[in-house]
N, C-alpha and C positions, 0 to 999 in steps of 0.2 A: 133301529138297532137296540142291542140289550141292555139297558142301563149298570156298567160296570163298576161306578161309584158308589151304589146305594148302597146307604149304613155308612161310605164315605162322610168325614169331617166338608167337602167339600167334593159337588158335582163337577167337578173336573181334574183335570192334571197338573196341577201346581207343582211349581217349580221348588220350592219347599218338601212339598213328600218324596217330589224325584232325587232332593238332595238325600234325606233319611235312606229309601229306598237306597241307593249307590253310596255310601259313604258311612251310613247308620247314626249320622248324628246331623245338625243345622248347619249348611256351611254358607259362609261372609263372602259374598264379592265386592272385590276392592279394583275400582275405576282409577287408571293412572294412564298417564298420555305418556305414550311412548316416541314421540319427539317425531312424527312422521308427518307428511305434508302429505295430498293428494291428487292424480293426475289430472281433478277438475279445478284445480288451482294454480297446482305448478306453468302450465301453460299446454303439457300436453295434448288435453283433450278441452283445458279452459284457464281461466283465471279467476273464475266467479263463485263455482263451487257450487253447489247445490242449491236452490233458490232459499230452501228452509234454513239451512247452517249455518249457526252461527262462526263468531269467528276463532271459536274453541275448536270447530268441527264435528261440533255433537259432541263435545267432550266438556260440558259445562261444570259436571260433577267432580270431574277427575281430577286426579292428584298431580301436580306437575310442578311442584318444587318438592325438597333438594332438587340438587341437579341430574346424578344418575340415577338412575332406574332399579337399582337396590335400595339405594336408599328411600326412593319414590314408594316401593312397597312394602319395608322398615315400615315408614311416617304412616302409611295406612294404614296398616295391622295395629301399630301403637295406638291410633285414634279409635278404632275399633273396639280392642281387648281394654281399654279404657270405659266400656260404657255398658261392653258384654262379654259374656264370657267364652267369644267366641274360640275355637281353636284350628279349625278347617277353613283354608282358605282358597277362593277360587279372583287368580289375578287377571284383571277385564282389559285389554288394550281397547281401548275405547275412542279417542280420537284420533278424527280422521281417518285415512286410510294404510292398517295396519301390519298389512303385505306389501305394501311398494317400498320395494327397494331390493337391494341385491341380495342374495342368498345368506351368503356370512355372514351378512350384516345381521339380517335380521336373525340367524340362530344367535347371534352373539346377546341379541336384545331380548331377544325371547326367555334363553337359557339364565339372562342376568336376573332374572324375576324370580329365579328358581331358591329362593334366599334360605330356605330351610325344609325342614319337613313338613310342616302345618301347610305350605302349598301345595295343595292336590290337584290341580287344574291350571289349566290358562284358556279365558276366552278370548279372540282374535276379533276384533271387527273390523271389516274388509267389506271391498266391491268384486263382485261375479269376475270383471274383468282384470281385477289385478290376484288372481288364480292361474300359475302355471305350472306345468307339470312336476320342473325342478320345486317350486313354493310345497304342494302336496307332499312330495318325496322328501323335504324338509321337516312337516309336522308328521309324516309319518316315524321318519326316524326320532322325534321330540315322545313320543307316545309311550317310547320304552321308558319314559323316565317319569311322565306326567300325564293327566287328561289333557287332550289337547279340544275344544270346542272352537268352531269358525262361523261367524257370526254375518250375513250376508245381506246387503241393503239392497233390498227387491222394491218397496218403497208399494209396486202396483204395476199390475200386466199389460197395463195400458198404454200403448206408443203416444200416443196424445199428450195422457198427461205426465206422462216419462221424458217427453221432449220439454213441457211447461216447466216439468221442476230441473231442469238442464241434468236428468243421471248420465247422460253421456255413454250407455249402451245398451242393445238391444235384446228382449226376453232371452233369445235361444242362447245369450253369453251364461243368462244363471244359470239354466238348464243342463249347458255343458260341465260349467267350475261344480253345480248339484251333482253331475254324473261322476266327474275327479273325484270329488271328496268322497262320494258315496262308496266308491270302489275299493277306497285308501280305508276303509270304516271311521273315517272322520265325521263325529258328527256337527249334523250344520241346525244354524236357527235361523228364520230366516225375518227380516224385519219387513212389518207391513206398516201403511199411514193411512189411519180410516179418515175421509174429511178431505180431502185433498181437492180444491177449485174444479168443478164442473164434474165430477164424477157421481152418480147418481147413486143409488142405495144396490141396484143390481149388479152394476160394475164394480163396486167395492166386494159383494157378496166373490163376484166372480174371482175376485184377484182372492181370496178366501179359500174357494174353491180349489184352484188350482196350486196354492200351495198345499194345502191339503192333500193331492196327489202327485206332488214333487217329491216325496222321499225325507224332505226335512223331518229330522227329530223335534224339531220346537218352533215355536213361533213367537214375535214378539208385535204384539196388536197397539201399536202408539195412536195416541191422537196426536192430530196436526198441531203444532202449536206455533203460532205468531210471535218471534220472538225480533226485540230489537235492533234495526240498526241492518236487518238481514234485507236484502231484496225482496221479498216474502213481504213481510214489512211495508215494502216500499209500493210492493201492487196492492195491499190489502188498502192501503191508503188512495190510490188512484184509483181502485175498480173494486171496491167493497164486496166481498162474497161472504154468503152463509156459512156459518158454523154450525155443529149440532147443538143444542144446548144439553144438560148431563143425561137426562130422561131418553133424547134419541140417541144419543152415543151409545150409552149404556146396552141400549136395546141391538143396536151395531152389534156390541161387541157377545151380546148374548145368543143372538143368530147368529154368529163367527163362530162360538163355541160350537152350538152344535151344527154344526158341519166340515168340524174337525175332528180325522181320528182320534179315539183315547188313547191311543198310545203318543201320542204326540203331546213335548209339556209346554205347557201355556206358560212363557217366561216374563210377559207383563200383559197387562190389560188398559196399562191408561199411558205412564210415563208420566216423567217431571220434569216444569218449566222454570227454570230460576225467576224467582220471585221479583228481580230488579232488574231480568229482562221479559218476561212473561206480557204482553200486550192481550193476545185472545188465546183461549177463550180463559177469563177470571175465574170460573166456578173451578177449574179443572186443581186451582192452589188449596183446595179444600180437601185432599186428598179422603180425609177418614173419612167425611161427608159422601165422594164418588165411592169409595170399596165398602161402604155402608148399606148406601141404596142398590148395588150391584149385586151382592150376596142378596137383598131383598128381594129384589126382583128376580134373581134365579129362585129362588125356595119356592115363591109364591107360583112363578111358571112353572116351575116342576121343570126347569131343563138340566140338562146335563151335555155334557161332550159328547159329540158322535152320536145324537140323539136324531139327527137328520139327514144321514146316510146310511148308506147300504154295503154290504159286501166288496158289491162293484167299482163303487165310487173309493173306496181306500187304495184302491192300485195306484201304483206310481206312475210318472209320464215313460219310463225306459223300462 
């Protein structure tokens, strides 16, 4: 495929130029927990919760004092335009799972984020399975007033290791809440975990692959990370498995690139492990060290996005 980048700052889709591109200037997202719990804990589908997740819910970064959820996003912005001069903000519901629950409720919670003008968006992070009809027709109607983005933990296509890490539903749920949203013009990002116990380099490629022709506008490519106190944890201790170390990861995530549409934005490449629970992998705390060697190794490969497909391969699954 054509190299659409060249002369590009940067051989791929960064989630940076896609903010200039749609808003014409850098916009801030601001991670706050919006007070929800999840079907793999509440008891529904479990009480354990995802084997990786901590007990924030993936929300380690996120804001979660004051107590309501304006003020949650106040306290953000303040610690923010504190340090930049930010003024576009895009608010991330981040922990846990951020559609369970009843309709009004959560317009109520949603809409309460809406604190001023300087919010241009809201990103939702949610599971494939807590997407229903009424939820869409909810963020469709939120769209006339804001961006609304929905954030979807696909994790890996894998039944295997989709049961290992307890997600508790099966591929053709994303496919369908992919089809919802895609209809509604919602768009979706879908989150991957390269690294994950027993999945080999092809199988990761694959789960790669097929988001790539799922319709998602973006992708978020995390390394696995071992963090404390989590079940994760707990088997890494009794059954020691491989990590990548930064050099094959990197390399992961640069074969991922190209074989993902350019039009598609690349919304992270590595993620971060709180430092005081972060167990493996240690290199990954060095971040300027990983986004150092990574641009390195893109320039010197010569790759780029969508450098490894073809026409064909961009079509969507529907």
């Amino acid at each position: 495929m054509e190299n659409r980048f060249k002369g590009k700052q940067y051989p791929y889709h960064t989630l940076n130029s896609f903010y200039q591109e749609k808003y014409g200037e850098k916009v801030y997202k601001i991670a706050i927990d919006g007070g929800f719990t999840c079907p793999n804990r509440d008891g529904s589908l479990d009480t354990r919760g995802c084997i990786f997740c901590s007990e924030s819910g993936s929300g380690d970064f996120a804001v979660s004092e004051p107590w309501t959820i304006k003020d949650r996003v106040l306290e953000a912005k303040k610690r923010l335009s504190s340090k930049t001069d930010a003024k576009k903000f895009i608010v991330y519901f981040q922990s846990f799972t951020n559609t369970y629950g009843p309709v009004d409720i959560l317009e109520t919670i949603y809409t309460s984020a809406l604190v001023d003008s300087q919010i241009v968006g809201i990103s939702i992070a949610t599971r494939p399975d807590c997407i229903s009809p009424e939820i869409v027709q909810l963020l469709r109607k939120l769209q006339d007033r804001v961006d609304i983005y929905v954030e979807l933990g696909l994790q890996t296509i894998h039944e295997s290791t989709a049961k290992f890490i307890r997600r508790s539903y099966p591929l053709p749920i994303y496919d369908q809440a992919m089809k919802e949203l895609r209809a509604s013009g919602i768009p979706v990002i879908t989150h991957l975990i390269l690294g994950l116990p027993g999945e080999t380099r092809s199988m990761i490629m694959d789960s790669v692959d097929y988001v790539a022709k799922s319709g998602s506008q973006g992708v978020k490519l995390q390394l696995l990370h071992i963090l404390r106190d989590t079940d994760l944890h707990t088997y890494y201790q009794d059954h020691p498995f491989e990590l990548p170390d930064m050099v094959t990861y990197i390399d992961l995530i640069i074969n991922s690139i190209k074989r993902l549409p350019p039009h598609m934005v690349i919304h992270r490449i590595t993620g971060d492990g709180p430092k005081d629970l972060l167990i493996e992998p240690k290199w990954s705390l060095n971040k300027r060290l990983v986004l150092g060697t990574f641009a390195k190794m893109m320039k010197e490969s010569g790759a780029y996005q969508g450098q490894d497909i073809t026409s064909s391969k961009e079509n969507s699954h529907d």
